[in-house]
PLY file of the C-alpha trace (Angstrom):
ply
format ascii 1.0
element vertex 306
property float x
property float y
property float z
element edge 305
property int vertex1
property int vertex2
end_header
-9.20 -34.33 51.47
-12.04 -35.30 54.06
-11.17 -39.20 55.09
-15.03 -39.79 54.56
-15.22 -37.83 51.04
-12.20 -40.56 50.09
-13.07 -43.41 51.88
-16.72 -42.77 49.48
-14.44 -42.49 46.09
-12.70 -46.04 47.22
-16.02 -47.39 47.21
-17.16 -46.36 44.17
-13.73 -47.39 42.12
-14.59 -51.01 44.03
-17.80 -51.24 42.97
-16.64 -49.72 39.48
-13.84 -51.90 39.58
-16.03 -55.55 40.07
-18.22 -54.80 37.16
-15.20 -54.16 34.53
-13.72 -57.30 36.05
-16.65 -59.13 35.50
-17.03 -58.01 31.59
-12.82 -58.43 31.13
-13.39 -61.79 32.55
-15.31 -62.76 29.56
-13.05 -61.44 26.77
-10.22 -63.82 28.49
-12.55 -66.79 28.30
-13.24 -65.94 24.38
-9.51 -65.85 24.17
-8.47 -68.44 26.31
-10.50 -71.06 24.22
-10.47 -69.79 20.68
-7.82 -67.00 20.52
-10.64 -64.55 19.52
-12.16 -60.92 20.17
-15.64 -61.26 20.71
-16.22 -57.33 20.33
-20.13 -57.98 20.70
-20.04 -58.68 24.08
-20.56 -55.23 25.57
-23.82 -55.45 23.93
-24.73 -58.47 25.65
-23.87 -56.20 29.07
-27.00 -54.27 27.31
-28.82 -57.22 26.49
-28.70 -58.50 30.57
-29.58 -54.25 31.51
-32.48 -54.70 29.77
-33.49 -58.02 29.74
-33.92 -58.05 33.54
-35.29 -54.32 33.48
-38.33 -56.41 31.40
-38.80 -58.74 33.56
-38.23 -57.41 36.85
-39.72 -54.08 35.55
-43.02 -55.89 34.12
-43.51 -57.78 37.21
-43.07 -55.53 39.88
-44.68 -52.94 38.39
-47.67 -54.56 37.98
-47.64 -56.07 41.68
-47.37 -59.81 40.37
-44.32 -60.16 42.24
-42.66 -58.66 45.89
-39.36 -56.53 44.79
-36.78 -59.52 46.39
-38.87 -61.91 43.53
-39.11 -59.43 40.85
-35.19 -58.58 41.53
-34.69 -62.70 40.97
-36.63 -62.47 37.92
-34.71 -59.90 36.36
-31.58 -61.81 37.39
-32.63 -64.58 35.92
-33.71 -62.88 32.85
-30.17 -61.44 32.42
-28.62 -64.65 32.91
-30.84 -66.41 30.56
-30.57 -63.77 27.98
-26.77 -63.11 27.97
-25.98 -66.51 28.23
-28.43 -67.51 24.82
-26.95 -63.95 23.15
-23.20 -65.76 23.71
-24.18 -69.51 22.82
-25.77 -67.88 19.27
-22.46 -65.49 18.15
-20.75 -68.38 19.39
-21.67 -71.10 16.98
-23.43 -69.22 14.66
-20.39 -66.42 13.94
-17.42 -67.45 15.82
-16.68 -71.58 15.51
-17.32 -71.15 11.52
-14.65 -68.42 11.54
-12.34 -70.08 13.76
-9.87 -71.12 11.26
-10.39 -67.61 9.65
-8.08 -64.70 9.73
-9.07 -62.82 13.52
-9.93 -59.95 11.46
-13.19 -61.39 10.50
-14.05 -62.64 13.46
-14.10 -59.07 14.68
-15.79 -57.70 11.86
-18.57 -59.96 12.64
-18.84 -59.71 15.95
-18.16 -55.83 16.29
-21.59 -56.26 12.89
-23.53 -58.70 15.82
-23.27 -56.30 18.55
-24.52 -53.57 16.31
-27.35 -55.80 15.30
-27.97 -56.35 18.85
-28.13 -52.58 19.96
-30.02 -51.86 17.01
-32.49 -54.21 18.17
-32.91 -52.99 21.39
-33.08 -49.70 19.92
-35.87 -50.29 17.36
-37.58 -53.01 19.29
-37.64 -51.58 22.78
-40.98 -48.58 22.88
-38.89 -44.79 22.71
-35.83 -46.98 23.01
-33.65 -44.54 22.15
-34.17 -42.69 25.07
-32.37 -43.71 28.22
-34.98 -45.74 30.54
-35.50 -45.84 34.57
-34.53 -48.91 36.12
-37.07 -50.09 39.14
-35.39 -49.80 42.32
-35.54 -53.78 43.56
-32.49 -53.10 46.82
-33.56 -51.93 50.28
-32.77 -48.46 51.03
-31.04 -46.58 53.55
-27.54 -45.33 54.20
-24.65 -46.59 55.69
-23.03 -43.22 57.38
-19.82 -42.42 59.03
-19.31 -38.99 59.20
-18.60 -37.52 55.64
-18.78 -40.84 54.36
-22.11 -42.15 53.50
-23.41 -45.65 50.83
-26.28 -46.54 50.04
-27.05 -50.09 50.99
-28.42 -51.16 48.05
-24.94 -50.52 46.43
-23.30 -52.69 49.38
-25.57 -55.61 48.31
-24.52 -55.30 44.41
-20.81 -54.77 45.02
-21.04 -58.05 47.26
-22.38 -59.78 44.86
-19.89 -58.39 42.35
-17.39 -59.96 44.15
-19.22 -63.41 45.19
-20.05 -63.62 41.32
-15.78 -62.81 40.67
-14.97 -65.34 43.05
-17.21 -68.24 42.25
-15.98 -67.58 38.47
-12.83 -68.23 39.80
-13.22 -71.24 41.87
-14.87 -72.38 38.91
-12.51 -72.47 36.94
-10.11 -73.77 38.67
-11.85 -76.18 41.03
-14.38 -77.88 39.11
-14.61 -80.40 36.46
-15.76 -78.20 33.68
-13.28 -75.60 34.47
-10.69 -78.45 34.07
-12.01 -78.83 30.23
-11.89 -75.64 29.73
-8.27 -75.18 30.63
-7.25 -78.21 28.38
-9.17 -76.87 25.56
-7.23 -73.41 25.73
-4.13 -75.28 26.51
-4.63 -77.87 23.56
-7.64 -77.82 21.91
-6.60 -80.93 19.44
-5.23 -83.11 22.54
-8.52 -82.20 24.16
-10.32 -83.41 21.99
-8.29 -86.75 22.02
-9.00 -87.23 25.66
-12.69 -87.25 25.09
-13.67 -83.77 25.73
-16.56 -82.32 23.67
-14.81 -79.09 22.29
-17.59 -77.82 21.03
-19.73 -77.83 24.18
-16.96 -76.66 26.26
-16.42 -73.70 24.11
-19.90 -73.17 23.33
-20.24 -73.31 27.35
-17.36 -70.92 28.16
-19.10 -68.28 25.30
-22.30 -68.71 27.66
-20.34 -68.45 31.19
-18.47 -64.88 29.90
-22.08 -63.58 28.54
-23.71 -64.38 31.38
-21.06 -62.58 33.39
-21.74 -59.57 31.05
-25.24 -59.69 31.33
-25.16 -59.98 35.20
-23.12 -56.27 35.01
-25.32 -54.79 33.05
-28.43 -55.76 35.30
-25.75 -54.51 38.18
-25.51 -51.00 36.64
-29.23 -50.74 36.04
-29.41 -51.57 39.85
-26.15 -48.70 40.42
-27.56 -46.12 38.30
-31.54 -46.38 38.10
-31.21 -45.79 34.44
-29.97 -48.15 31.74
-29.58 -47.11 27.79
-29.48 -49.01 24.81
-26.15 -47.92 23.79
-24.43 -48.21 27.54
-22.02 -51.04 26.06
-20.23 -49.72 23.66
-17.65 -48.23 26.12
-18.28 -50.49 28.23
-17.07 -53.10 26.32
-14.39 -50.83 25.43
-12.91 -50.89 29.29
-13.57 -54.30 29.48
-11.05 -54.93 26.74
-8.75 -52.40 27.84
-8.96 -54.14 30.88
-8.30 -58.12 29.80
-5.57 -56.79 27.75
-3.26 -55.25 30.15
-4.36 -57.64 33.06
-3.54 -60.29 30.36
-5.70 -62.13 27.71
-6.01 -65.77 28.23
-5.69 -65.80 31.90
-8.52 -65.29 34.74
-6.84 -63.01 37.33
-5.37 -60.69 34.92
-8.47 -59.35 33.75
-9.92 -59.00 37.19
-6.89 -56.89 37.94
-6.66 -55.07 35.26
-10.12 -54.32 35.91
-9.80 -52.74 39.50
-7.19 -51.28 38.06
-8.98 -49.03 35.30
-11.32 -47.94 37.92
-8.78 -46.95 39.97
-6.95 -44.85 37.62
-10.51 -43.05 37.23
-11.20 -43.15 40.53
-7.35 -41.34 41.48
-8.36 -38.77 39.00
-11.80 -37.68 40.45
-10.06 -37.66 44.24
-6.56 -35.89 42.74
-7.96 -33.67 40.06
-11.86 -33.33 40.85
-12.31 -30.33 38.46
-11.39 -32.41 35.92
-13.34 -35.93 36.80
-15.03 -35.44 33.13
-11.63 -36.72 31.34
-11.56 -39.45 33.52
-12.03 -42.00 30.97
-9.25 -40.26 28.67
-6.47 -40.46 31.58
-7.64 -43.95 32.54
-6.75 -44.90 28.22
-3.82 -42.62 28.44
-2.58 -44.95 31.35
-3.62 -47.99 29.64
-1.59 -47.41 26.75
1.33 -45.99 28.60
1.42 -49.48 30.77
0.63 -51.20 27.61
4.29 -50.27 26.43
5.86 -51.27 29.53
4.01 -54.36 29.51
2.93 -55.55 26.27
2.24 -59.12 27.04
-0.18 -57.77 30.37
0.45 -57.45 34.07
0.23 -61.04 34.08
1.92 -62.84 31.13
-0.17 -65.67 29.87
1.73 -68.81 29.61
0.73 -71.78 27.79
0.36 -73.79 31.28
-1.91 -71.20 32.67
-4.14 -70.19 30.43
-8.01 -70.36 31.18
0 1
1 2
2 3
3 4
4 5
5 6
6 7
7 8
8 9
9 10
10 11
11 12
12 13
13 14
14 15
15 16
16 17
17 18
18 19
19 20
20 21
21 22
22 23
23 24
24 25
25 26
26 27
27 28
28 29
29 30
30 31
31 32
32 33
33 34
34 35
35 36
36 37
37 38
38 39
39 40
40 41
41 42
42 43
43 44
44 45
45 46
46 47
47 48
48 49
49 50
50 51
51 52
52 53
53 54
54 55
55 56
56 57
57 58
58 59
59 60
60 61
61 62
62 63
63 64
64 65
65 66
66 67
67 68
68 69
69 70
70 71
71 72
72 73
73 74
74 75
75 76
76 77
77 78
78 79
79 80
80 81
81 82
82 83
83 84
84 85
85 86
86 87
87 88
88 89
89 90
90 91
91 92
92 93
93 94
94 95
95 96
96 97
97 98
98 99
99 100
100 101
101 102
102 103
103 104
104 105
105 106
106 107
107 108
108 109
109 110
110 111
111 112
112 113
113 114
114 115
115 116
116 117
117 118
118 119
119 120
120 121
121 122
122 123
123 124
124 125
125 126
126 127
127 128
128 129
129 130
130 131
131 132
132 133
133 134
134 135
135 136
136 137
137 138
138 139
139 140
140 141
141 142
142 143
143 144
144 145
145 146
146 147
147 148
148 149
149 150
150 151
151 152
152 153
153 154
154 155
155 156
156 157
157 158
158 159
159 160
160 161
161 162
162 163
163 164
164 165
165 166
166 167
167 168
168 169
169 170
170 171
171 172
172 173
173 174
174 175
175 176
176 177
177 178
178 179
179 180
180 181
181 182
182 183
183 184
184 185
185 186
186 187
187 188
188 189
189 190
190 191
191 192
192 193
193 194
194 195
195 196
196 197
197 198
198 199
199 200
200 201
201 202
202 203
203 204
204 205
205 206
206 207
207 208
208 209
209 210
210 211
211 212
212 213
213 214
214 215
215 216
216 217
217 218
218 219
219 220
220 221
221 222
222 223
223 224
224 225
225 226
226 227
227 228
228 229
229 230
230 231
231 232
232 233
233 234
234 235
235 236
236 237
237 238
238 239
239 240
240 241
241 242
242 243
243 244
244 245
245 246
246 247
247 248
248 249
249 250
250 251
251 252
252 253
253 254
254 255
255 256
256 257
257 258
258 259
259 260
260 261
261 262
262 263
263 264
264 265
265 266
266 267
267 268
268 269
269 270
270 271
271 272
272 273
273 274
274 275
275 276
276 277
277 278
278 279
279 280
280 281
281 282
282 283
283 284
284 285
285 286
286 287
287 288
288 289
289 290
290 291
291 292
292 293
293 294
294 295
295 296
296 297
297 298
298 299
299 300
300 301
301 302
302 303
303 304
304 305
């Protein structure tokens, strides 16, 4: 294969591989805190597509607002939205079901997210139909040879990856990451040390949304197009993706992320007549490492855990 054509395909399992690590990042955080499945939050990677495609949408396309402003505003938007969307399940569904068997905590989430995509689905005009996403990025290529990017999809895979890191440096350099590590490490002896549980988890639920949300503004950026029902398998990966990284620790789902992408990515370069079963090798893989390691690439241990 042409070094370009497959120095292009590493790109695009990067860039793939940032936003599933973003979305697994927040079903560790779930875990990490309150040994939960929050199965609504690919729909909140909807709620932050569309959310910012509103706002940035609305404003630059009736001239209020230069694209770098509208592209803040839709950023923001996202943020805001996913972030409110996680706070809400959280109290409202998940802390009253805490002590509940996990089942019905994913009953009612898996019910919220459907409630959510509903909603954009009924409330959004034709929102059943897939919808164009502004373009807010510079254009232009970057070429070498066969192997050509767009810059615009430089800019969002670096921020992919500033967004990753800063995740991680919050959690593990900053005061509030330090609460929420006690809380998944003891949530009882957390609370004896004088640490607000229920703002720390109620915090975490809005730091993993708004991660969400931030991808699915990212996509809408990648693809031009963003559709109401885009996170049901999306949240599907991302789960896929904490799991055999590792639930309840923070670089096992950002591995196990880049490494679902790269499964579909090998198949596209390997088998490129068959690039439309990606998805179905990438879960055949899944479960096949799943068996060799059912704990997760990265074991969670009590000490550890986010």
């Amino acid at each position: 294969m042409d070094v370009g054509i497959l120095a292009q395909q590493l790109f695009n399992g990067l860039m793939l591989g940032v936003i599933y690590a973003m979305i697994a990042v927040g079903f560790s955080l779930f875990f990490g805190v309150l040994d939960v499945i929050k199965f609504s939050h690919g729909d909140v990677v909807t709620v932050g597509a569309f959310s910012s495609l509103g706002a940035a949408g609305v404003a630059g396309g009736f001239g209020m607002l230069p694209p770098a402003l509208a592209l803040a505003a839709g950023l923001l938007a996202a943020v805001a939205a996913g972030s409110i969307a996680g706070v809400v399940i959280g109290r409202v569904l998940v802390m009253p079901l805490r002590h509940a068997p996990a089942i019905n905590v994913l009953l009612a989430t898996l019910m919220a997210g459907t409630v959510l995509r509903e909603a954009i689905r009924l409330g959004v005009p034709n929102g059943g139909n897939p919808k164009p996403f502004p373009a807010l990025l510079p254009g232009g290529a970057i070429t070498a040879g066969s192997f050509s990017v767009g810059v615009d999809s430089v800019m969002i895979l670096l921020a992919g990856l500033v967004l990753v890191f800063a995740t991680h440096l919050l959690i593990t350099r900053t005061r509030f990451g330090l609460s929420i590590r006690a809380v998944a490490q003891d949530g009882e002896v957390a609370r004896l040390a004088g640490i607000d549980f229920q703002r720390v988890v109620l915090g975490t639920f809005a730091l993993g949304s708004a991660l969400a949300a931030f991808a699915g503004c990212m996509l809408g950026l990648y693809y031009r197009e963003v559709n109401f029902n885009m996170g049901v398998l999306l949240g599907i990966i991302g789960f896929a993706s904490a799991v055999i990284g590792g639930l309840g620790s923070l670089l096992g789902p950002i591995l196990g992320g880049f490494l679902f992408a790269g499964v579909q990515t090998l198949v596209v370069v390997v088998l490129p007549f068959s690039s439309a079963y990606k998805d179905v090798v990438a879960f055949a893989a899944i479960i096949v490492l799943i068996g060799i390691f059912p704990t997760g690439l990265i074991a969670e241990r009590r000490s550890e855990r986010v």
